[in-house]
N, C-alpha and C positions, 0 to 999 in steps of 0.2 A: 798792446794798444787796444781800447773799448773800440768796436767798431756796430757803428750807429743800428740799431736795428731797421730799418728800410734798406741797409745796404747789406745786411747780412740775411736780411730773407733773401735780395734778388740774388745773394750768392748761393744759398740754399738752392735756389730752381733754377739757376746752372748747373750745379755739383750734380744734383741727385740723379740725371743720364748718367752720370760717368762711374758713382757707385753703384746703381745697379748693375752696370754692363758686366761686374765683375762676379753680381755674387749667382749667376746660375751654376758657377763650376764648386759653390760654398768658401767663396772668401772674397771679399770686397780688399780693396787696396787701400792703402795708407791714403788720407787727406793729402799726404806734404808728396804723395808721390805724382799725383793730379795739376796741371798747370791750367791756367785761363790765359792765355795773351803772353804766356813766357813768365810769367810772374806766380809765386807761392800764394795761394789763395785760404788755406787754414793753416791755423800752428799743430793741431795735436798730430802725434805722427803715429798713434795705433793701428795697425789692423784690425779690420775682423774679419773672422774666418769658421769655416765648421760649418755646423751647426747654427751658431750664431748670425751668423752672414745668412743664411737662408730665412733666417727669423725676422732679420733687420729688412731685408727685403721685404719680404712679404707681408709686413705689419706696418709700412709706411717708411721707413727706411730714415734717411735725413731732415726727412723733413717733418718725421713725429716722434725720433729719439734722439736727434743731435750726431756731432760727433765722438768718439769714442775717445773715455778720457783717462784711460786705464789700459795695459795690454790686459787678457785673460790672467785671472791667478786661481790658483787656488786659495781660498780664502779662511783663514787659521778660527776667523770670528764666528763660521759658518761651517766648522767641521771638515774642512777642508774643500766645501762645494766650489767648482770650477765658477766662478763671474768672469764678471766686467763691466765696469761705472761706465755711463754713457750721460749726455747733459738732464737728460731727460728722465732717465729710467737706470736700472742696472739690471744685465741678461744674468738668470741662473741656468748653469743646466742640469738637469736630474734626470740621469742617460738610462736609469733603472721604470720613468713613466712612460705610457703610452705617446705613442709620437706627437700628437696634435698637443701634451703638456711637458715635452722634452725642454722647451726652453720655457721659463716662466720670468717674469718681472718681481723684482724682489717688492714687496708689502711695504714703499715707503710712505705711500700714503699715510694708510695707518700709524705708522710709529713717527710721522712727523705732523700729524692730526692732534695723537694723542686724547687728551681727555676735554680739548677743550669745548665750549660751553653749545656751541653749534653741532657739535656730533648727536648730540640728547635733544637738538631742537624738535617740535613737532611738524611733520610732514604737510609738506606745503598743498591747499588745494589740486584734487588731481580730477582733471576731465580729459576735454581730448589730446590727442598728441602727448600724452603721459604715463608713465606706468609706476606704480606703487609698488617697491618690494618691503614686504613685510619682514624679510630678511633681516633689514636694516632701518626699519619703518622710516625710507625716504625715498623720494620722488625722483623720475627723469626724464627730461621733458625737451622738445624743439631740437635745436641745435646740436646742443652736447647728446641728446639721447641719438642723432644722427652718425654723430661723430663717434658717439661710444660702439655704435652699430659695426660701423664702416670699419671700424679697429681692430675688430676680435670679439668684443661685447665683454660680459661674464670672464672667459677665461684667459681673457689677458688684463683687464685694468679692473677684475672683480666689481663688489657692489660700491652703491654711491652710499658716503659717508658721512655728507651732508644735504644742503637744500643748495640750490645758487644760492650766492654770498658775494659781497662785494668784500676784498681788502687787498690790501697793498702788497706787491710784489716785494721781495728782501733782491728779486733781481734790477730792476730800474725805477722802486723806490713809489711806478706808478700804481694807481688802483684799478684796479680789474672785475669783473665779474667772472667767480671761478665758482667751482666746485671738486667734490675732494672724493676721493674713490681709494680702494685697500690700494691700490697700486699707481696712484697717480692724482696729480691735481689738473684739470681741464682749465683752463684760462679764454674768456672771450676778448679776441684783439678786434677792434672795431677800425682801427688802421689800416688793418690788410683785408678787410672787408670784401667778399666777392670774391677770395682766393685762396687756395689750400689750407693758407698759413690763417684764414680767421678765427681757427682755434687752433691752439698749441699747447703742450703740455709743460706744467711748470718745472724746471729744472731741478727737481729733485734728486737727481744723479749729483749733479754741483753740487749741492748740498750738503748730500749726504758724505759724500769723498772728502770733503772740505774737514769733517771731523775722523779722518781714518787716515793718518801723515804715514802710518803702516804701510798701506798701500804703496808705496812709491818705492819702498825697499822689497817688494814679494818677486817675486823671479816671475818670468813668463812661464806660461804652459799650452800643452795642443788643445787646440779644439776639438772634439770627433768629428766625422760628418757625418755622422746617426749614432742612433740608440746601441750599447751597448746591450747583449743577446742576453736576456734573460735566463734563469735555470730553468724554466720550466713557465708553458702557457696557464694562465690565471685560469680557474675554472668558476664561473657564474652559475648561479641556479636560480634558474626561472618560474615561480610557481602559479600560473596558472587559478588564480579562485573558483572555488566551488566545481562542480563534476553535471550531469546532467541528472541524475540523481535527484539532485538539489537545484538547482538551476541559477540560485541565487537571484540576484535582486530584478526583477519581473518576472521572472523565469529564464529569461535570457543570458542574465551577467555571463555565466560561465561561456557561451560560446567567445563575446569581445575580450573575455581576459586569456582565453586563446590567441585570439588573433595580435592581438598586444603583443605578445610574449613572443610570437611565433617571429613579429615583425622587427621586435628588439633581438630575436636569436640570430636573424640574418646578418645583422649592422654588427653586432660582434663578433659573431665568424668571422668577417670580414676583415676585422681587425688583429686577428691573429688569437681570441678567447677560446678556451673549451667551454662552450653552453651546454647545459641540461636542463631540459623540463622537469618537472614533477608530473605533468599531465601531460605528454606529448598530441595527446588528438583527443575525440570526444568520446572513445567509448572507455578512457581508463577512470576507473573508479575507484580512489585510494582507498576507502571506507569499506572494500570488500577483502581485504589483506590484511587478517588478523595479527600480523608481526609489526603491521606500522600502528596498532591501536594500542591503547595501555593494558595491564592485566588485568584490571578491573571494568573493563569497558561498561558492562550493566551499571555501574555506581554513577555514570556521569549522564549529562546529557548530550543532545547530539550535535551542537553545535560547538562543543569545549573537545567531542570524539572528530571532529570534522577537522576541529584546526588542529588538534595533535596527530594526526593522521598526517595532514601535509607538511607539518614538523618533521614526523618521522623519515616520510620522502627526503624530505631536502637535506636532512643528515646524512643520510643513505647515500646522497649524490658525492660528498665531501667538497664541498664548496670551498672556496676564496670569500666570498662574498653573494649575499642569496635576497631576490625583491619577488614576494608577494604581490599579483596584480590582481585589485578590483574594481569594482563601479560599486556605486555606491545608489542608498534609495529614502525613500522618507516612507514612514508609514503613513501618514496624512501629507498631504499638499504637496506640489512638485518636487519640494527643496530643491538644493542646488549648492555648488561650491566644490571644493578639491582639496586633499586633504592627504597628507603623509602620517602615518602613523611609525611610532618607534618605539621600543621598552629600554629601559634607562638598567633594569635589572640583566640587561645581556652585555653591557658593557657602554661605556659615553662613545665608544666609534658610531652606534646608533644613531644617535641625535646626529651629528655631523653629516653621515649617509642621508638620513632625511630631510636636511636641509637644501641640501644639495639638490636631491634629486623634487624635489616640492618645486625650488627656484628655478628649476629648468622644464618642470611642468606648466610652472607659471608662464614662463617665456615658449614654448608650442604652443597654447591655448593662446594668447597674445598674437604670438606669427597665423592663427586662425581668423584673428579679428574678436575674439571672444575674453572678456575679463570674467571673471564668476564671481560669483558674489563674496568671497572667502577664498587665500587661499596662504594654507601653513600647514608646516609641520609640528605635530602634537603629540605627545608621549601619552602614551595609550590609556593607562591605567587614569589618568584623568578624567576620562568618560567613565571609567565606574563599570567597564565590561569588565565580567572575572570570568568568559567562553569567549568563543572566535577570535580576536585579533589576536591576543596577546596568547594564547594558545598556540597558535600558527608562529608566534615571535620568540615560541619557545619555550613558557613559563606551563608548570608544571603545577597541580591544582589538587587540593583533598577531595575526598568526594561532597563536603562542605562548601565546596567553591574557593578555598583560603590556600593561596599561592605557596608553595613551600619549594620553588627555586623555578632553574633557567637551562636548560638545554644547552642554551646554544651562547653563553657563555666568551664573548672574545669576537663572536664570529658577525660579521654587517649583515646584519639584515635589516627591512623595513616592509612596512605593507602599505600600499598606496590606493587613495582612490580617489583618481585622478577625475570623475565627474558623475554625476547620477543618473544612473536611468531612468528616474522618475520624473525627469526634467524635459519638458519637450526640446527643448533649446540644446539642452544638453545629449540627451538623445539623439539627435539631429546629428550632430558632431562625432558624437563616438560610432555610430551607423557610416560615416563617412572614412574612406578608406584614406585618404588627408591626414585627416587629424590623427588617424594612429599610424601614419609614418612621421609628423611632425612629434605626437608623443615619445616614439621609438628613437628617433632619433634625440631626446633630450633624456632619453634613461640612458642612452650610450653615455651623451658627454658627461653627467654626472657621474656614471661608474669611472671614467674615465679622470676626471680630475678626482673622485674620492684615492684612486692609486697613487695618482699624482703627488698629491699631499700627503700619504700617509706615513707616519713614524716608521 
């Protein structure tokens, strides 16, 4: 039996005391196991439990994923990854990520977006109450960017995949104003107005199950209730820009690309990383350690010996994964903006690293109050440097200047310069001890989902 949506929301904010009550021990109860008045108040009879139940709880629970329309399986389309279809979304779990990406939302946005004509639109006017990801050159603004806030943000319903758009629900036929994200569509219900439910996400879990008749024949399976123990802690390498030496961009940079590093090394300890500097404090000066310079050192100049120098450290460390921190400067005029750089020649996990971590730069400068004038990630050799960046990213150089390979080969790295010093505004900000724990903490979550997703 359809049962009318105004009476299935106020069912909705009955039910969801009586789910949560279950999941702090990590498993929520069956809907049909739940009474209102003596009477069976939902059909599906799943559990959920684990892992999953801790997720459902704490990301909105019933009343921003529905109820559960699948038990757990492992899923044969997916490699065997443990799910489970919910009205709204479907939970993956990937027991090998970092906690805070242990469960993720399957990508249905995207694959039920597809190609069409509004993905390619151009981004809608952006002022206040707005933010532009260049990501996905689209905008998110008022309400939904509230709601996407309030949810998780980024690392649960990923970037927005179009502009608000008005079109018709495939579930009650009405028209809506939604918009579409890698992991979900946002719907504005203007009926329940003033209350939890005035936005809600579109049933893409329905959906998507609807073409998978598999599903109903897969056997159930456990949930964990945590991460499976990794073989061994990830080790990050932190490097530190320029030395005091060189001071880099005012004379200053190198002390703040300390303090960055220093602030990002805390929040992964934290998390269970083995971190190394390349420069753990101010008096180490790579450039005095003849085994991390080339054989040829006299053939080169000092800025191409500067970045293979810090190459040679962060090899030396044997990294998982290794980010270059600097500030950046203009030789004339303030400049201003923010900027990830990546070499294409060490491998495409690059680009992906710097996307990543750019989009969560973009999001601390924003949680500062500050947009810059610019902000992306850009593969290096496009600016036309053949010293500095791409040196430090591994690329290896005649004494002609003419690249003839890559160090570092496989391995993520990126260099970022996350604002200028030559910037009074910017300045301002990076001089504030704020903005480089809100940086630090957005180079965590990027390292943290680049794990997450990785092959």
């Amino acid at each position: 039996m359809t049962v009318r949506r105004p009476v299935r929301a106020l069912l909705l904010l009955l039910l969801l005391p009586l789910w949560l009550g279950g999941a702090g021990a990590g498993r929520v109860v069956s809907a049909t196991d739940q009474t209102a008045n003596g009477a069976r108040t939902l059909a599906e009879p799943y559990p959920v439990a684990g892992v999953f139940a801790r997720f459902w709880a704490a990301h909105g629970g019933l009343a921003r994923f529905g109820v559960a329309l699948s038990p757990a399986v492992a899923d044969p389309a997916a490699d065997g990854l443990i799910v489970q279809w919910f009205e709204r979304a479907r939970f993956e779990l990937h027991p090998e990520a970092p906690t805070p990406y242990l469960v993720q939302l399957t990508l249905f946005g995207s694959a039920a977006l597809g190609a069409r004509p509004e993905r390619g639109a151009p981004p809608a006017t952006c002022a206040d109450d707005c933010r532009l990801f260049t990501e996905t050159a689209h905008t998110l603004r008022g309400r939904f960017a509230r709601y996407w806030s309030a949810g998780g943000g980024l690392s649960v319903f990923g970037f927005p995949l179009t502009e608000e758009i008005r079109e018709v629900s495939a579930t009650d036929g009405r028209e809506y104003l939604v918009q579409w994200f890698e992991r979900a569509r946002f719907e504005y219900h203007p009926e329940y107005g003033g209350t939890a439910h005035e936005i809600l996400l579109g049933h893409l879990g329905r959906e998507a199950l609807a073409g998978r008749p598999d599903v109903a024949g897969l056997p159930q399976v456990a949930v964990p209730d945590g991460p499976l123990p990794a073989s061994r802690p990830r080790t990050i390498v932190l490097d530190p820009g320029h030395d005091r030496t060189t001071g880099g961009a005012s004379g200053i940079e190198y002390r703040d690309t300390l303090r960055t590093a220093l602030a990002i090394e805390s929040r992964l300890v934290a998390r269970g990383y083995v971190v190394r500097l390349t420069r753990p404090g101010d008096d180490a000066v790579l450039m005095n350690d003849p085994a991390l310079l080339p054989v040829d050192p006299g053939s080169h100049d000092a800025g191409y010996l500067e970045g293979y120098a810090h190459a040679s450290k962060i090899l030396s460390l044997d990294p998982d994964l290794a980010v270059s921190i600097h500030y950046n400067a203009a030789p004339t005029g303030p400049g201003g903006g923010s900027l990830t750089f990546y070499c294409d020649l060490g491998g495409p996990q690059n680009a992906r690293l710097a996307r990543l971590i750019q989009a969560e730069i973009s999001v601390a400068l924003h949680e500062r109050g500050y947009t810059p004038p610019y902000s992306r990630a850009e593969e290096d050799g496009a600016i036309g440097k053949t010293y500095g960046h791409l040196a430090t990213l591994g690329n290896v150089n005649d004494p002609s200047g003419q690249a003839i390979g890559n160090r570092m080969s496989g391995l993520p790295i990126v260099l970022t310069e996350a604002l200028f010093e030559t910037n009074p505004t910017e300045r301002a900000l990076i001089a504030d001890d704020a903005t480089i724990a809100r940086l630090a903490e957005g180079y965590v979550r990027a390292i943290e989902s680049y794990f997450a997703d990785a092959p």
